[in-house]
N, C-alpha and C positions, 0 to 999 in steps of 0.2 A: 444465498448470495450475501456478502459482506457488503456492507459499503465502509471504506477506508477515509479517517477525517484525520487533519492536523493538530495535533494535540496542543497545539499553540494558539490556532485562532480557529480552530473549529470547522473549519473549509473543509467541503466535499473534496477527495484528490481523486479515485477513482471506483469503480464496484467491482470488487473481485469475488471468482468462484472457489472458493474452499472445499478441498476434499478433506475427509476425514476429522479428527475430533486432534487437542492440541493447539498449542500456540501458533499463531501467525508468526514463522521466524522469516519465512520466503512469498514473495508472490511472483509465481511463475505467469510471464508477456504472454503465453497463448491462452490465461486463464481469465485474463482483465477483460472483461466485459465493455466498459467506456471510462473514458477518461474526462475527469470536470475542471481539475485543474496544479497541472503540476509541471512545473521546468526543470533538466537536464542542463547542471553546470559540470564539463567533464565528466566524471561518473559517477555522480551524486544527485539524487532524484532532492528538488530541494521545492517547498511550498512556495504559494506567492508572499509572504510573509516570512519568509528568508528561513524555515526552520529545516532543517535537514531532513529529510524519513530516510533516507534508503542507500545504498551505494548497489548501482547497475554493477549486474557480474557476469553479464551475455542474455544467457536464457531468463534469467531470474534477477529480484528486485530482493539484495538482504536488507530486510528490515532493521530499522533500531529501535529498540523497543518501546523507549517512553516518547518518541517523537511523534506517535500516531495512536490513535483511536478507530475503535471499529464497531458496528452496529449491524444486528442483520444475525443470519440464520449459518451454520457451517451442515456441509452435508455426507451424512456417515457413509460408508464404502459399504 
């Protein structure tokens, strides 16, 4: 279990379940476990400190890469 921070101010955003080994490019909505803190401007997942992470793409959240931080364990197939 990841848990997903903002590379800007450090805020928890959410805990996601990682399969497999690899870069976090996606986090797939049915894998997000809870969410701590994150707002939806159009379709851009954007911290409470204005920083961007992600543009919603339906199913999945594409990452941008230096907008976020992550901590926690990923888990192999």
């Amino acid at each position: 279990m990841l848990t997903i921070k903002c590379a800007g101010c450090k805020s928890k955003l959410w805990k996601y379940e990682k399969l497999g080994r690899g870069e976090v490019l996606r986090c797939y909505k049915k894998r997000i476990q809870k969410i701590y803190g994150m707002n939806v401007s159009g379709d851009k997942i954007v911290c409470k400190c204005g920083n961007v992470i992600g543009i919603d793409k339906g199913g999945h959240i594409k990452m941008i890469g230096r907008a976020f931080t992550y901590s926690g364990t990923k888990q192999n197939k």
